[in-house]
Backbone as CSV, one residue per row, in Angstrom:
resi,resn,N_x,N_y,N_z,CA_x,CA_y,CA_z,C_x,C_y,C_z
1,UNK,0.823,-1.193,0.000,0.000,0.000,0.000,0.866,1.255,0.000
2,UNK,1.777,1.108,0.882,2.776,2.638,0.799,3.354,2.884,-0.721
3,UNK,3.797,1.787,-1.257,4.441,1.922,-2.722,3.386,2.543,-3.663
4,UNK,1.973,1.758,-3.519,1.230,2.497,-4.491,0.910,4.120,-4.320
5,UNK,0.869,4.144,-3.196,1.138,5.614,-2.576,2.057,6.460,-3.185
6,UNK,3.256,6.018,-2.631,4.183,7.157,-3.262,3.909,6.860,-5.023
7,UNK,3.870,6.141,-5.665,3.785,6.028,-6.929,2.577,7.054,-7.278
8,UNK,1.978,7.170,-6.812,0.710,8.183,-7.069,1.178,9.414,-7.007
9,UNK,1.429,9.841,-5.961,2.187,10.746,-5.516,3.129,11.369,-6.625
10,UNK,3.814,10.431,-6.927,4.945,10.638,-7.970,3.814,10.838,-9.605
11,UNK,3.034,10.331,-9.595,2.630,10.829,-10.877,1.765,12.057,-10.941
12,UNK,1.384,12.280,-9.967,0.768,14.027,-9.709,1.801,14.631,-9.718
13,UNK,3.014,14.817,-9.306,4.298,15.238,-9.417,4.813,15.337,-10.417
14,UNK,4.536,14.184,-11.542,5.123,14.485,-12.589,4.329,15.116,-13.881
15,UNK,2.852,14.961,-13.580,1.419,15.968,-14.309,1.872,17.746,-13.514
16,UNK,2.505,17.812,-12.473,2.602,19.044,-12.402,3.599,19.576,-13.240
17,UNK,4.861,19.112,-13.176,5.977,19.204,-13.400,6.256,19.600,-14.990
18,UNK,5.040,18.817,-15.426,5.119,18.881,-17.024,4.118,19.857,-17.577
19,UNK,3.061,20.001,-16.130,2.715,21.246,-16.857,2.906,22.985,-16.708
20,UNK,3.795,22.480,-15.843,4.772,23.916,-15.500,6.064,24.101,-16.928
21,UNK,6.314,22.883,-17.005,7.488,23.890,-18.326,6.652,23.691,-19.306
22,UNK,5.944,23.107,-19.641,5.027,23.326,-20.894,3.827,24.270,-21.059
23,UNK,3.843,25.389,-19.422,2.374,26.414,-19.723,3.362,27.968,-20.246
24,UNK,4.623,28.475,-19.939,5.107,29.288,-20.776,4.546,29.118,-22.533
25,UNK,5.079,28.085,-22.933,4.948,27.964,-24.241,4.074,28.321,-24.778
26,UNK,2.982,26.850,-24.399,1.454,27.189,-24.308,0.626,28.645,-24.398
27,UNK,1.335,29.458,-23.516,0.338,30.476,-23.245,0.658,31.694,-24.144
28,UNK,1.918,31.358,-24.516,2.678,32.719,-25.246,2.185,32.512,-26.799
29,UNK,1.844,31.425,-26.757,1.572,30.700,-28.449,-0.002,31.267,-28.355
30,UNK,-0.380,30.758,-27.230,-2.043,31.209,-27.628,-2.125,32.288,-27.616
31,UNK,-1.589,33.589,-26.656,-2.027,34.854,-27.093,-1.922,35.289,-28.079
32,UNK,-0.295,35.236,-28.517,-0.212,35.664,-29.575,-0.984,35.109,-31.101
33,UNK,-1.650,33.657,-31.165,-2.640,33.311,-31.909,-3.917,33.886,-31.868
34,UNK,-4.245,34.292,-30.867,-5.299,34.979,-30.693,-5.424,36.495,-30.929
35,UNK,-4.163,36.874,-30.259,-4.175,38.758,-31.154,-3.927,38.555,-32.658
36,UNK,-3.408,37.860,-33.372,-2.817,38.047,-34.853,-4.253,37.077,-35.653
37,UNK,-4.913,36.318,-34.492,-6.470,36.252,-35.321,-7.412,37.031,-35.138
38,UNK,-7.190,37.984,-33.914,-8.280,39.083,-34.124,-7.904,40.019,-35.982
39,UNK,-6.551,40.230,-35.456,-6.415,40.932,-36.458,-6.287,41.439,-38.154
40,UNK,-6.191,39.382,-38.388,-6.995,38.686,-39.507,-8.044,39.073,-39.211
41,UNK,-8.823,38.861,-38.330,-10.423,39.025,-38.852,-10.911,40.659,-38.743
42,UNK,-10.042,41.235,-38.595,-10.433,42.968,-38.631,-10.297,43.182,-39.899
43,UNK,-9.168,42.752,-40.808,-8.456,43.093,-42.088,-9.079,42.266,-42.932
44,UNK,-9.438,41.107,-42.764,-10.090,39.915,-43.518,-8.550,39.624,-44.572
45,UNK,-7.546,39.451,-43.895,-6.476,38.553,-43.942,-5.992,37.435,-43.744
46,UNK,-6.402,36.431,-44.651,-6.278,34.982,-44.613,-5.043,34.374,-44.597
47,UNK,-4.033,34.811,-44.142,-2.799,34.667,-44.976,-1.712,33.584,-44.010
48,UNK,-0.985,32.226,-44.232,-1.040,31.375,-43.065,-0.028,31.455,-42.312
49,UNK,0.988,32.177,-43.100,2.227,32.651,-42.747,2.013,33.808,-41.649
50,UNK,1.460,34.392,-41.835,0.940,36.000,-41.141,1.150,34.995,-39.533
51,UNK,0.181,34.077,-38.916,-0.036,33.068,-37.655,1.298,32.511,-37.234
52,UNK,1.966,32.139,-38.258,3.323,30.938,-38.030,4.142,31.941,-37.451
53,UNK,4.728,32.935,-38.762,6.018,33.581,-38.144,6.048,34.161,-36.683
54,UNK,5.209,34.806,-35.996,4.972,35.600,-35.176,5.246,34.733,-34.039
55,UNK,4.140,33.519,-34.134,4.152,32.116,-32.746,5.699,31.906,-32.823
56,UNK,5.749,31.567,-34.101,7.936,31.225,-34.010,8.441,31.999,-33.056
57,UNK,8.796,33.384,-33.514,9.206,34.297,-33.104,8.946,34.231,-31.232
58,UNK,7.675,34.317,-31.132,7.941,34.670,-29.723,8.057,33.225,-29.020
59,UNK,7.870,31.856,-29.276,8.080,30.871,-28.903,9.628,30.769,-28.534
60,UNK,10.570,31.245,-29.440,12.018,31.165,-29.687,12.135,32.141,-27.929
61,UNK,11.300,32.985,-28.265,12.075,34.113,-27.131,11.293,33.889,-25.830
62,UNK,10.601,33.242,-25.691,10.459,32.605,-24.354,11.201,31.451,-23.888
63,UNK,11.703,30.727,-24.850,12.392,29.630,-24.415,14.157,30.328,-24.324
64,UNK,14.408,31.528,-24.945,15.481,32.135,-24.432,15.265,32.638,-23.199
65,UNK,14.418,33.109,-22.712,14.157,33.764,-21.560,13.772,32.422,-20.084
66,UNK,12.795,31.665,-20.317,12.615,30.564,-19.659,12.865,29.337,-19.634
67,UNK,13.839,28.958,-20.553,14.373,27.821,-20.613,15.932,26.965,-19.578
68,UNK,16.499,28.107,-19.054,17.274,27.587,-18.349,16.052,27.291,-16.639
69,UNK,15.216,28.163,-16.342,14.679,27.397,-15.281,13.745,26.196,-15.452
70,UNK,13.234,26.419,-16.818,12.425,25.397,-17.390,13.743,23.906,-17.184
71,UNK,14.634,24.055,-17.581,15.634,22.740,-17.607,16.272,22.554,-15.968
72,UNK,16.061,23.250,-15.584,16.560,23.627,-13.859,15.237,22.616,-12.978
73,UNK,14.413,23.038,-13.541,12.905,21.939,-12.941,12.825,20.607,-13.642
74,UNK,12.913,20.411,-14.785,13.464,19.059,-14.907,14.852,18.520,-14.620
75,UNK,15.559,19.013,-14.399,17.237,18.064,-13.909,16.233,17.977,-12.512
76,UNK,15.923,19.162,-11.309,15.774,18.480,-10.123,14.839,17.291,-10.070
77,UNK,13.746,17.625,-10.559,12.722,16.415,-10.860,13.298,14.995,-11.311
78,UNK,13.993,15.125,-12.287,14.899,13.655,-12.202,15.272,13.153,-10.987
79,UNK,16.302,13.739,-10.683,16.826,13.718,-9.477,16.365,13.250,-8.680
80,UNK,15.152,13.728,-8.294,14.310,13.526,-7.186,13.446,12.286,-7.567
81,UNK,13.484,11.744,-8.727,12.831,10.691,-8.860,14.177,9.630,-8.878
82,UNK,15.607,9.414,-9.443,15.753,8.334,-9.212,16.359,8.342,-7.539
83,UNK,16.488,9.694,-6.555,16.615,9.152,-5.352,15.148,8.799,-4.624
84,UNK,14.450,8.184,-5.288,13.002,7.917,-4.875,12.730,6.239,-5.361
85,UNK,13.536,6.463,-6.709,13.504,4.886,-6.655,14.865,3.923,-5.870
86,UNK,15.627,4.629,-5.715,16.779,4.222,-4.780,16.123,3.806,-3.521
87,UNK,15.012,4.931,-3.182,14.561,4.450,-1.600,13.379,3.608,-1.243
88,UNK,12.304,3.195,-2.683,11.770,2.730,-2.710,12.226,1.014,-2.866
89,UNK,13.453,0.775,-3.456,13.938,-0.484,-4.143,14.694,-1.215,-2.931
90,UNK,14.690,-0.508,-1.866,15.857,-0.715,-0.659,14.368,-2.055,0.074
């Protein structure tokens, strides 16, 4: 019973974990999809490139900006999982 425990434990841990470096991205992609589709639909500009370059663009520069803590939360999270299976395997 304790093992299935911490194993639980550990997978809410790792649904958080993943959705902490993956909601920067996420969120920077959707705004900016969402202002550059308002603004297609003000102009009635269909154009598909107009959507792509922009998400690129600021996708690139959040992961310059948040990517070393983004990789800082996964190394510890490793970490913390194989000294978890070290203490679980004992």
């Amino acid at each position: 019973m304790d093992q299935s425990v911490a194993l639980l434990a550990l997978a809410d841990r790792t649904l958080w974990v993943a959705a902490l470096v993956a909601a920067p991205v996420l969120l920077s992609a959707l705004s900016i999809g969402l202002v550059v589709g308002i603004i297609q639909a003000a102009t009635s500009v269909n154009e598909q490139t107009l959507t792509f370059v922009p998400k690129l663009a600021v996708i690139a520069l959040v992961l310059v900006l948040f990517g070393a803590s983004m990789m800082a939360l996964i190394g510890d999270f490793t970490q913390d999982i194989f000294a978890q299976i070290a203490r679980i395997s004992q």
